[in-house]
C-alpha positions in Angstrom: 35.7 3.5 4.5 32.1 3.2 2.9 30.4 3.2 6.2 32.0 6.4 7.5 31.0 8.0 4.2 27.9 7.4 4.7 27.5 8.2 8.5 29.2 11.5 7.4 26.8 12.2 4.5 23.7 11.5 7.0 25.0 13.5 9.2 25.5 16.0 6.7 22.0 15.6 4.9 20.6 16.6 8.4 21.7 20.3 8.4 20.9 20.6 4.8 17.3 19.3 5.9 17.1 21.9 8.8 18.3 24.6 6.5 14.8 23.6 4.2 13.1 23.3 7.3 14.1 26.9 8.2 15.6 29.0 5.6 12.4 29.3 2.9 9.8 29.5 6.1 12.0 32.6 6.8 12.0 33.8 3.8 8.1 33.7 3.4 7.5 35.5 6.5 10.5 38.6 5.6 9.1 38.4 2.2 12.6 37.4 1.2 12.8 36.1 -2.4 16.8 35.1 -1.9 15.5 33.1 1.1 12.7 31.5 -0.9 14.5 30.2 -3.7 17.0 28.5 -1.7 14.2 25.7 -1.4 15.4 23.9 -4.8 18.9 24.2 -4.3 18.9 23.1 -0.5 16.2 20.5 -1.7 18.7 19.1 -4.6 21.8 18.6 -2.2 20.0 17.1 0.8 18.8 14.1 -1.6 22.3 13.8 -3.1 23.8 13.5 0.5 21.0 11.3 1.6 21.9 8.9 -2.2 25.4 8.8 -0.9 24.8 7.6 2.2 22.4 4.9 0.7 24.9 3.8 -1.9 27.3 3.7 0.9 25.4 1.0 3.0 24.2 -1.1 -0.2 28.3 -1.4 -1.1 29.5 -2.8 2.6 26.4 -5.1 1.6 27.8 -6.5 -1.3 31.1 -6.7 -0.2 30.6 -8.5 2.7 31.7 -6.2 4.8 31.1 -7.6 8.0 32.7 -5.3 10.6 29.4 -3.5 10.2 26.7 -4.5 12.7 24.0 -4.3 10.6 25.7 -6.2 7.9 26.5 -8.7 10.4 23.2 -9.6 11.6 21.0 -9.0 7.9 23.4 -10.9 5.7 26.2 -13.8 4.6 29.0 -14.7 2.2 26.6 -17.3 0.6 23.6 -15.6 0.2 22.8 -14.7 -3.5 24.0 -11.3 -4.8 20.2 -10.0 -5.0 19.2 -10.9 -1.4 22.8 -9.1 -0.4 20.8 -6.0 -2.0 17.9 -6.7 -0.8 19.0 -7.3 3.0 20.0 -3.7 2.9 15.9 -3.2 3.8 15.8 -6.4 5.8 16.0 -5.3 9.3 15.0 -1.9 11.2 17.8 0.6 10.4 18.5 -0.5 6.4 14.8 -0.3 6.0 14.9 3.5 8.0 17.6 4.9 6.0 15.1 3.3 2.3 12.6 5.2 3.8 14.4 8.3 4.1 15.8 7.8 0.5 12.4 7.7 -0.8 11.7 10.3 1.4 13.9 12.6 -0.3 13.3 11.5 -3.9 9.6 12.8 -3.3 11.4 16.3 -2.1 13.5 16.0 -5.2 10.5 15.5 -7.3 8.3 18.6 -6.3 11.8 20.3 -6.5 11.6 19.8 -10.3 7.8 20.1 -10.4 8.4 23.8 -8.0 7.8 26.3 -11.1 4.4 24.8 -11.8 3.7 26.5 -8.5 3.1 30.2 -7.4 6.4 31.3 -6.2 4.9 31.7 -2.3 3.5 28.2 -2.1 6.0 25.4 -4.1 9.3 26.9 -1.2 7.0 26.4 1.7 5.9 22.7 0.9 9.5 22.1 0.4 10.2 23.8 4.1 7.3 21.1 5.4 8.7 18.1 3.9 11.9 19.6 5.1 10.6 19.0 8.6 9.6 16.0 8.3 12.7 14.8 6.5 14.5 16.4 9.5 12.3 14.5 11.9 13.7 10.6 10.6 17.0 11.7 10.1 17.3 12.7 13.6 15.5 8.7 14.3 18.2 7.7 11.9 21.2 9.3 13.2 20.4 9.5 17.5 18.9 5.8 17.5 19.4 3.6 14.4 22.5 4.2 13.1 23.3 1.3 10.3 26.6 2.5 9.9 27.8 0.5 13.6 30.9 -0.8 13.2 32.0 -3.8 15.5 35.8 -3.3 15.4 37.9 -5.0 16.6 35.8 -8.3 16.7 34.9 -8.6 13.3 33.0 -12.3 12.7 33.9 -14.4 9.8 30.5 -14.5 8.6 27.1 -12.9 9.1 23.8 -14.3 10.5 22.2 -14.3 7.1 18.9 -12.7 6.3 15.9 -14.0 7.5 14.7 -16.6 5.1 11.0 -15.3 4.8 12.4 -12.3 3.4 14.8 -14.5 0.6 12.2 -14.5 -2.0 11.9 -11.7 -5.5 8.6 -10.5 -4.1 10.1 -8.7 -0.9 12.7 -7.4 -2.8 9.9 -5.3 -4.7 7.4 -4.6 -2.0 9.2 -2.7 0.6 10.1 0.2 -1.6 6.8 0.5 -3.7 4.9 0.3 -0.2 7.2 2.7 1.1 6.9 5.2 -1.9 3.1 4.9 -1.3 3.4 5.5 2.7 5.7 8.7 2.5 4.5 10.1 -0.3 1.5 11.1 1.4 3.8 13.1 3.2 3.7 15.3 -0.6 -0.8 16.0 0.2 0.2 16.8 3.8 3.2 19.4 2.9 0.5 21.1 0.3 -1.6 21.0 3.1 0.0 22.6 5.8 1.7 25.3 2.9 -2.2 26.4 2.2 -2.7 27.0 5.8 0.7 28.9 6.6 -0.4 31.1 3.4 -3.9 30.9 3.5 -3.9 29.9 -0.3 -7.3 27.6 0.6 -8.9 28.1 -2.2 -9.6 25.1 -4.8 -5.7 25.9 -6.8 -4.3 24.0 -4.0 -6.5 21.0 -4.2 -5.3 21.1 -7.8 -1.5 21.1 -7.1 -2.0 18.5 -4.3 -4.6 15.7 -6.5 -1.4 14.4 -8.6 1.2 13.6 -5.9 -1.8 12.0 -3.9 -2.8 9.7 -6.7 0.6 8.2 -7.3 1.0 8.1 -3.4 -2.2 6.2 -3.9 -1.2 4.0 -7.1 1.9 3.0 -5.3 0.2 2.4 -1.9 -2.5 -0.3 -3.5 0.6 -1.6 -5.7 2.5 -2.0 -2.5 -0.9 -3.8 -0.4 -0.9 -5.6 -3.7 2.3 -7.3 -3.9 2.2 -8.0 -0.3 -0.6 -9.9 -0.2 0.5 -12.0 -3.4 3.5 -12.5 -1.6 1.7 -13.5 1.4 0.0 -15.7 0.1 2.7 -18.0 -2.2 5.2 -17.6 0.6 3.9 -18.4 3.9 2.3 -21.7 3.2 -1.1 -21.1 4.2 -2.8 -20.8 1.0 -4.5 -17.1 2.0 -4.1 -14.1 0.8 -5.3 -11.5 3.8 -5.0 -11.9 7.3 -5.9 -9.1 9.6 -2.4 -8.8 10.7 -2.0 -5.6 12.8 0.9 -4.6 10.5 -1.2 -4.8 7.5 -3.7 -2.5 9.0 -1.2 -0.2 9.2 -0.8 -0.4 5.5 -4.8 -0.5 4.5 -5.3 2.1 6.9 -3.3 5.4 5.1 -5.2 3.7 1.7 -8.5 4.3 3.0 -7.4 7.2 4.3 -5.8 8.2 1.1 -9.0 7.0 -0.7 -11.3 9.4 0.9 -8.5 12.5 0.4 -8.2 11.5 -3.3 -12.1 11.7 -3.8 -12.3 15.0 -1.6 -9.5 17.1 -3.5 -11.8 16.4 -6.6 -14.5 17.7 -5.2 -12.4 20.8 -3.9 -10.6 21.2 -6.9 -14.1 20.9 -9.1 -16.6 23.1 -7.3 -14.1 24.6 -4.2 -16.7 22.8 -1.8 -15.1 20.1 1.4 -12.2 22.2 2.2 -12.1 22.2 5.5 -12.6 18.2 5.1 -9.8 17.7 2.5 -7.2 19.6 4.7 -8.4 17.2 7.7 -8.4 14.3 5.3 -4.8 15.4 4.4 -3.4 15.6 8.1 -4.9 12.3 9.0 -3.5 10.1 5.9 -0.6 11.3 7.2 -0.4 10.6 10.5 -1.9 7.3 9.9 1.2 6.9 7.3 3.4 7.6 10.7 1.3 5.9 12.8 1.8 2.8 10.7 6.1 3.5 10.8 5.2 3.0 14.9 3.2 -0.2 15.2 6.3 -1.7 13.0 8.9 0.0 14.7 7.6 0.1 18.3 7.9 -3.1 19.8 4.9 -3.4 20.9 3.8 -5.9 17.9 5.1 -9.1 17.4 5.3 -9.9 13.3 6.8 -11.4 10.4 6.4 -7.2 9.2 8.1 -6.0 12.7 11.2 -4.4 12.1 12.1 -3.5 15.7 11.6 -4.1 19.6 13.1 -1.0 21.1 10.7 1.0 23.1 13.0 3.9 23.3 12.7 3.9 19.3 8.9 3.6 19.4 9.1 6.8 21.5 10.5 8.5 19.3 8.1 7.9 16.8 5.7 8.9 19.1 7.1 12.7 19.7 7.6 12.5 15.8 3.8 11.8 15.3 2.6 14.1 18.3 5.1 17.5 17.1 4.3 16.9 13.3 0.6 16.3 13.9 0.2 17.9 16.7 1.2 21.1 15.1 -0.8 20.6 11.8 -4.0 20.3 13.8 -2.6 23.4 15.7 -2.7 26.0 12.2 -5.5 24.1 11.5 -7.7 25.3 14.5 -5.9 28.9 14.0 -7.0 29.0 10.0 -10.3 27.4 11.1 -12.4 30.6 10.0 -10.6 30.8 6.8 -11.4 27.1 5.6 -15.3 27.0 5.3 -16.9 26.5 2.0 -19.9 28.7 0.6 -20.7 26.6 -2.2 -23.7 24.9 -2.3 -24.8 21.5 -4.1 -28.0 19.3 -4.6 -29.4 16.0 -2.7 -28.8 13.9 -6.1 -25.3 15.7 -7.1 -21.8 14.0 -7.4 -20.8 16.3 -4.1 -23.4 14.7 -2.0 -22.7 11.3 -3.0 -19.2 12.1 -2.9 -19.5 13.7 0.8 -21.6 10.0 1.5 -18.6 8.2 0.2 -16.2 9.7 2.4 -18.1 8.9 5.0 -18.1 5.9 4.6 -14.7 5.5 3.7 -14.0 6.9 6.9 -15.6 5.0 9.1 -14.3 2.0 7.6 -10.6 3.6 8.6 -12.1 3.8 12.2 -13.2 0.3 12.5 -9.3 -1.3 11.5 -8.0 1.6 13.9 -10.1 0.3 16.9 -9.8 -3.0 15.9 -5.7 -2.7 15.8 -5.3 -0.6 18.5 -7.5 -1.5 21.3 -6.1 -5.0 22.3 -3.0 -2.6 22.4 -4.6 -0.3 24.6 -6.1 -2.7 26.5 -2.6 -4.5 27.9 -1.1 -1.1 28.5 -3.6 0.0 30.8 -2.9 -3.4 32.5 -6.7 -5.2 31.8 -5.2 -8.2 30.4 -4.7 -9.5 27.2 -7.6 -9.8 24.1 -7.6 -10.4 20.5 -9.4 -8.8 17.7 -8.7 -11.0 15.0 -10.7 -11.7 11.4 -14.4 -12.6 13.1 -14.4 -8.6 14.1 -13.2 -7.4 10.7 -14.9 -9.5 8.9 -18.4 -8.8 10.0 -17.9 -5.0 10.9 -16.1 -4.2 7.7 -17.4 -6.4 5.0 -21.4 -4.8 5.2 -19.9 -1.1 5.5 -17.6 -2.0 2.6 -20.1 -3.4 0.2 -22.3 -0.4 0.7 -19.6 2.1 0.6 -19.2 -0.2 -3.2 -23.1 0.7 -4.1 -22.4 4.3 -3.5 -19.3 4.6 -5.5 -21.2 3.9 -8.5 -23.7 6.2 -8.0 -21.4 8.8 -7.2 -19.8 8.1 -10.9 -22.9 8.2 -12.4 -23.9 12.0 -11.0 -23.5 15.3 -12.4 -21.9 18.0 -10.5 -24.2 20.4 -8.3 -27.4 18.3 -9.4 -28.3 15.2 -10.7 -31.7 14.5 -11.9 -33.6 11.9 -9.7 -35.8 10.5 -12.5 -32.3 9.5 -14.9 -30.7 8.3 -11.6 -33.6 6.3 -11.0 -34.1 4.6 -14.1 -30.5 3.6 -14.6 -29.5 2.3 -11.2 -33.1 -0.2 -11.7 -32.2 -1.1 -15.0 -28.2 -2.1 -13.6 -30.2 -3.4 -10.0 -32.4 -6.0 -12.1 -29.0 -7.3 -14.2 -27.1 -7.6 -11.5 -30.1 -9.2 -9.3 -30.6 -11.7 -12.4 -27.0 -11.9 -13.8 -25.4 -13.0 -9.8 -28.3 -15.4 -9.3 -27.9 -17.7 -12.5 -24.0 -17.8 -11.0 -25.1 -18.7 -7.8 -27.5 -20.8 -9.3 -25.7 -22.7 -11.5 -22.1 -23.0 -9.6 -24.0 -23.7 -6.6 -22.4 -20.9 -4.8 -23.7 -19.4 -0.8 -26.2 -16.9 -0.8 -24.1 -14.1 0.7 -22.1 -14.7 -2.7 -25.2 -13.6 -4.3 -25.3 -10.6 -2.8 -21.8 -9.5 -3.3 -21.2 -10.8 -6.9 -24.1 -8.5 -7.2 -22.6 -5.7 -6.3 -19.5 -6.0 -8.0 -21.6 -6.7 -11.2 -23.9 -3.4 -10.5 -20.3 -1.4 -10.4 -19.6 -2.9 -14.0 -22.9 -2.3 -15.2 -23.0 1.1 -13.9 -20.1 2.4 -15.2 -20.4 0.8 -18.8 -23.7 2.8 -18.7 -22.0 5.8 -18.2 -19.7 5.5 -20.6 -22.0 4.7 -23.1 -24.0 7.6 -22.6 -21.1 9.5 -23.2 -19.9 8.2 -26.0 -22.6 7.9 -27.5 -24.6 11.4 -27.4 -23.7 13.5 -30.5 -23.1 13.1 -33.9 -19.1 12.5 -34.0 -19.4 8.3 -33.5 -18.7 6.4 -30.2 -14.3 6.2 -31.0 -14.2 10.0 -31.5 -16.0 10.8 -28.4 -14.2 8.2 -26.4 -11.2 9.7 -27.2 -12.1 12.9 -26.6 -12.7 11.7 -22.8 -10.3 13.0 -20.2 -7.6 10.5 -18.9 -8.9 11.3 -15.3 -12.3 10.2 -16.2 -10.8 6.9 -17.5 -9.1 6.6 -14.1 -12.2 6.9 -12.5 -13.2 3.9 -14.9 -10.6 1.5 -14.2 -10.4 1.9 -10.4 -14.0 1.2 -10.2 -14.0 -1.8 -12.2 -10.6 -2.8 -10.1 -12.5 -2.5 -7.1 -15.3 -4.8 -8.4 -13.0 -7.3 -9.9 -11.2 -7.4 -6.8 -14.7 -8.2 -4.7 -15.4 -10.9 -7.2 -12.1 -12.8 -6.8 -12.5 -12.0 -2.6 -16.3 -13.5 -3.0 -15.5 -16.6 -5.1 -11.9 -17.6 -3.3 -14.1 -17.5 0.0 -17.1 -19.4 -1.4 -15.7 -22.0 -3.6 -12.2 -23.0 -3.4 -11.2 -26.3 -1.7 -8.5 -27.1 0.7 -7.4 -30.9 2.2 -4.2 -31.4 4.4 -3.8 -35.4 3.9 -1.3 -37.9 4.7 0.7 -39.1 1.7 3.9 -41.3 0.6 5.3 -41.7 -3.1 2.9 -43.3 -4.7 -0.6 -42.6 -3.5 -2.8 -40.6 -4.8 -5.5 -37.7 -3.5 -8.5 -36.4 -5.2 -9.4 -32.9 -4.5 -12.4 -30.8 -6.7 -11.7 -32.8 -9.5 -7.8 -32.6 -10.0 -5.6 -35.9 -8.8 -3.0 -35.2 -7.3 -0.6 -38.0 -7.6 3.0 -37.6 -5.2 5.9 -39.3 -7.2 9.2 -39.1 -5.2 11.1 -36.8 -3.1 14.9 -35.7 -3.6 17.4 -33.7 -1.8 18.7 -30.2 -3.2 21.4 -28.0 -2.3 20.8 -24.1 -2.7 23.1 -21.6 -1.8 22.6 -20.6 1.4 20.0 -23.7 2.1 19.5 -27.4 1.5 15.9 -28.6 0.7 13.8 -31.8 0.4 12.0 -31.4 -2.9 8.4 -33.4 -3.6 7.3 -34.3 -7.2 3.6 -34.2 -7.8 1.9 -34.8 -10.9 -1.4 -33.4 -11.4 -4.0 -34.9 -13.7 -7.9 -34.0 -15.0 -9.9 -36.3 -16.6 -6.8 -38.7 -16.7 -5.1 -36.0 -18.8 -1.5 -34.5 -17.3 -2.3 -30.9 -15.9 1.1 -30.4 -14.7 4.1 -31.4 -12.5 4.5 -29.3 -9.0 7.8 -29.1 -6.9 6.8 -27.8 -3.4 10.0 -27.9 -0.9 11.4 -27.9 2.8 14.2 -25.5 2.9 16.5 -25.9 5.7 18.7 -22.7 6.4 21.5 -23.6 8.4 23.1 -20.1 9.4 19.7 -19.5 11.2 18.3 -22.9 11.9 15.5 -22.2 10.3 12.9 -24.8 7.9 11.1 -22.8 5.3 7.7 -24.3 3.5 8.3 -23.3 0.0 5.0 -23.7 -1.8 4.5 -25.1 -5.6 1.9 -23.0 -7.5 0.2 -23.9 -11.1 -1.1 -20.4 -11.8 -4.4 -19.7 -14.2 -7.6 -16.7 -15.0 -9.7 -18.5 -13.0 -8.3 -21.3 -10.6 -5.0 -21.9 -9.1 -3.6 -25.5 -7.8 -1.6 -24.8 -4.5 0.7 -27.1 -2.8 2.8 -27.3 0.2 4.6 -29.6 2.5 4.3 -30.4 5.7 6.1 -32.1 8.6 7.7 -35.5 7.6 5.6 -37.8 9.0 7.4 -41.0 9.2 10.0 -42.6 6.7 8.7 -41.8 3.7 5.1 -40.1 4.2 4.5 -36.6 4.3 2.0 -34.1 5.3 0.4 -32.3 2.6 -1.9 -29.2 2.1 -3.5 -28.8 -1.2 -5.6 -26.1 -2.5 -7.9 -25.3 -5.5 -8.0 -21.7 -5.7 -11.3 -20.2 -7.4 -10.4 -16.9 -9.3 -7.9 -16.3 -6.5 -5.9 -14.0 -9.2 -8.7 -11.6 -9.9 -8.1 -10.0 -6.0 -4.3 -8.7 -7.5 -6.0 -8.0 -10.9 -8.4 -6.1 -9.6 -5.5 -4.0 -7.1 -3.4 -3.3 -10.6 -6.2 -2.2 -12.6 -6.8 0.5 -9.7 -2.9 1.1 -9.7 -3.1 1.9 -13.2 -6.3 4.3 -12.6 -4.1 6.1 -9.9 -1.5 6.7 -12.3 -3.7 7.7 -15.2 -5.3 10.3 -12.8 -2.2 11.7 -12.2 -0.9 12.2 -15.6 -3.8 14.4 -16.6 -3.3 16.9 -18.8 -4.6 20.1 -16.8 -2.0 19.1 -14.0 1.5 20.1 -16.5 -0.3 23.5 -16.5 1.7 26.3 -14.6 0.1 27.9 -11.7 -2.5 30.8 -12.8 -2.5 29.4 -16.4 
């Protein structure tokens, strides 16, 4: 019975979703009130349907209800009660229907949010996001249905989930990525409602900034967690991999990067409108585009969901209609769009404009590098591969100065900056980076391209700290009086700079100074690697409950003294016939020991891969201190104002 509720409250959810789509647009354009405020209401029951028919699917889930086809092939009677949960967003359509769940909790949410709006303007980016939601619930209901029953030849047991996806940290980063990736869909709605009613001045920059920063915030958390997972879970010791499906991902947060510095510039001085509505479409679309490379077929990942062209088409349309249209009003409103404003050489807007730049080019270079060995095999010229040589020297030297410029831009006034401060202070950080980088090179004996980048992360920190102190510091109240008189958004600002440089010190020191040996070893022997012994004990067979496993001991010892005592395994997943290398980590600030199994190699030796990770964690503290300047940003005061006040 719970999967025909839920087929019925999709199906229901999509005419309350075309209503939205319709009924407030209407309303604007006969200067109907009674049509306008059906927006909330509409809105309201739409998510509720959409809840139900969520709730539905996660009960034939944990009931084991097996008659459903997507049950059947995503989960089993043995597999633990939170993976049964989990599996709900383990294959294509469970993963769809989350998406659409989140989809319509971001409705729901500038639903409540709606009177902080001019009355015009809050119905009209509910009717957008009503399109859009009408748009995946069609994909849903005409072509991924996970409410397929298989009566009357029900199995006795389903084909488990994969076992990659058996682990806490996939539980957690499908949904935060996925609130990241739609809720850009919140900046494009406001968007798209500023050209319909040619409300382009900087209010709607101001009503957009705080839904794009928690899209943002949720987006790095999401990049985040999935490279820590990546890199515990697959074995391999790394923590980034140019995989076209996380492209897909780092693609919208560039994107969304740029958009968030541009609405601050059009929200602050009203300049870069034209830009920020661009900027706006084309997170967006990137945010679908991404929903296609997984979906398509055409990519072949541990991240793929699907390989049914006829489903990647439909994407497709979805992109081209929703896109396609924006760009449409864009070109009509063209004339109504261009700023007036004008700022100096040295001001925050210039630097800010460089920025953006840069941040777009950077977007370019992983869309040409994902997409044109695509392009390349449709048009029938073979096969290529643009893998981490490509990125790696295209991206990094764009990246680090896109880095130098950030700080600048920090450090600059609105309008006009003078040259002579500007000067002084960027010399004065330039020298104590120049000096502070080369004693660490010096003295760790690190490459000389760390040099350079441990430079620049420190001439971010130095930077900022110096602007902050001359804030803080001016006036006659005493530094913790004025710091607290400092707006959250400027604190933001703080710690998603600093993020940024933490994370390019752990990415610097990882690359340059960690160690890695894949050796040959039975119970008994010993390996040293950079001064840790690792010392392999025994093996013994466990039984988990969907899996059996072959379990080493390995003590781990410094200076003679016990460090600690690491369990790596072999899981064997019989449902799927799969073997899973479960990795054995000894986490810490600055290093990590990483060890994993390999094949068996005779009757008692193994192959083993050991790592000593330098500062490995500093690349995931560095992603949370910007999540928590993305989320600071958007709880700014000056955004719980209602519109006009």
């Amino acid at each position: 019975m719970f999967p025909e509720i839920g087929q019925f409250s999709l199906i229901l959810s999509l005419f309350f979703a075309l209503s939205l789509a319709v009924m407030p647009l209407l309303g604007y354009w006969k200067e109907n009130r009674l049509l306008l405020a059906t927006a909330r209401p509409l809105t309201f029951v739409m998510s509720a349907l959409i809840a139900i028919s969520f709730l539905s699917l996660s009960l034939a889930f944990l009931r084991d209800d097996f008659s459903v086809l997507y049950v059947s092939q995503n989960s089993n009677s043995q597999l633990p009660v939170w993976y049964k949960f989990s599996a709900l967003w383990g294959g294509h359509e469970g993963s769809l229907l989350l998406w659409v769940l989140i989809l319509s909790g971001w409705c729901s949410a500038v639903a409540l949010k709606i009177r902080t709006l001019p009355e015009d303007i809050g119905p009209i980016v509910l009717s957008v996001l009503g399109a859009v939601t009408v748009g995946f619930l069609s994909f849903l209901l005409f072509t991924s249905s996970p409410f397929v029953r298989l009566l009357p030849d029900v199995p006795m047991d389903g084909g488990d989930l994969n076992p990659l996806l058996q682990d806490v940290g996939l539980i957690v980063h499908p949904p935060v990525l996925y609130m990241g990736y739609v809720g850009f869909s919140v900046a494009f709605a406001f968007a798209v409602a500023a050209l319909i009613t040619g409300n382009l001045n900087a209010s709607w920059a101001r009503w957009a900034r705080p839904w794009t920063a928690v899209s943002w915030a949720f987006l790095t958390l999401g990049i985040t967690l999935g490279s820590w997972w990546a890199y515990y879970e697959l074995g391999w010791g790394g923590w980034w991999f140019w995989d076209p499906v996380e492209n897909a991902s780092f693609m919208p947060w560039l994107a969304g990067t740029a958009l968030l510095h541009s609405l601050a510039v059009t929200e602050k001085r009203g300049v870069f409108k034209s830009w920020t509505v661009l900027l706006a479409i084309f997170t967006f679309s990137l945010s679908l585009l991404g929903a296609f490379l997984v979906r398509s077929g055409i990519l072949t990942s541990v991240h793929s969901f699907a390989a049914d062209p006829t489903r990647g088409a439909f994407i497709l349309a979805l992109l081209l209609i929703l896109v396609g249209g924006s760009l449409l009003l864009y070109a009509v409103r063209a004339a109504e769009v261009r700023s007036s404003v004008s700022f100096g050489a040295t001001g925050r807007e210039a630097w800010l404009l460089l920025n953006n730049i840069l941040l777009t080019v950077l977007t370019l270079t992983v869309l040409l590098g994902t997409l044109y060995p695509l392009i390349f095999d449709a048009f029938g010229l073979g096969k290529i591969s643009v893998g981490a040589p490509y990125f790696n020297t295209v991206f990094t030297p764009i990246a680090l100065l896109l880095i130098i410029f950030m700080a600048i831009g920090s450090l600059s006034k609105w309008h006009h900056t003078s040259f002579r401060v500007l000067a002084i202070r960027c010399a004065v950080a330039a020298s104590l980076s120049v000096i502070s980088s080369g004693l660490l090179v010096y003295c760790y004996d690190f490459e000389g391209m760390a040099w350079l980048s441990l430079g620049v992360a420190l001439w971010v920190v130095f930077l900022s700290f110096a602007d902050w102190y001359s804030k803080v510091s001016a006036g006659t109240k005493g530094i913790i009086p004025r710091a607290r008189l400092l707006p959250r958004s400027y604190y933001a600002m703080l710690l998603a700079h600093l993020g940024m440089a933490v994370t390019l010190v752990g990415v610097v020191l990882v690359s340059v100074n960690s160690h890695e040996s894949m050796l040959r070893l039975a119970p008994g022997e010993r390996a040293n690697v950079a001064g840790y012994e690792f010392q392999f004990d025994r093996m013994e067979q466990i039984a988990g409950p969907n899996y059996v496993a072959s379990r080493g001991w390995f003590t781990v010892y410094k200076a003679g003294v016990k460090v600690v005592t690491l369990h790596p395994e072999k899981r064997f997943f019989s449902t799927r016939q799969q073997v899973m290398t479960e990795a054995a980590l000894d986490a810490g600030f600055t290093r990590d020991l990483y060890l994993s199994l390999g094949e068996q190699l005779d009757q008692s030796a193994w192959g083993v891969r050991i790592y000593v990770k330098s500062f490995v964690r500093w690349i995931w503290l560095g992603g949370l201190l910007m999540v928590v300047g993305g989320l600071l940003a958007a709880v700014d005061k000056r955004y719980r104002k209602r519109a006009g006040v």
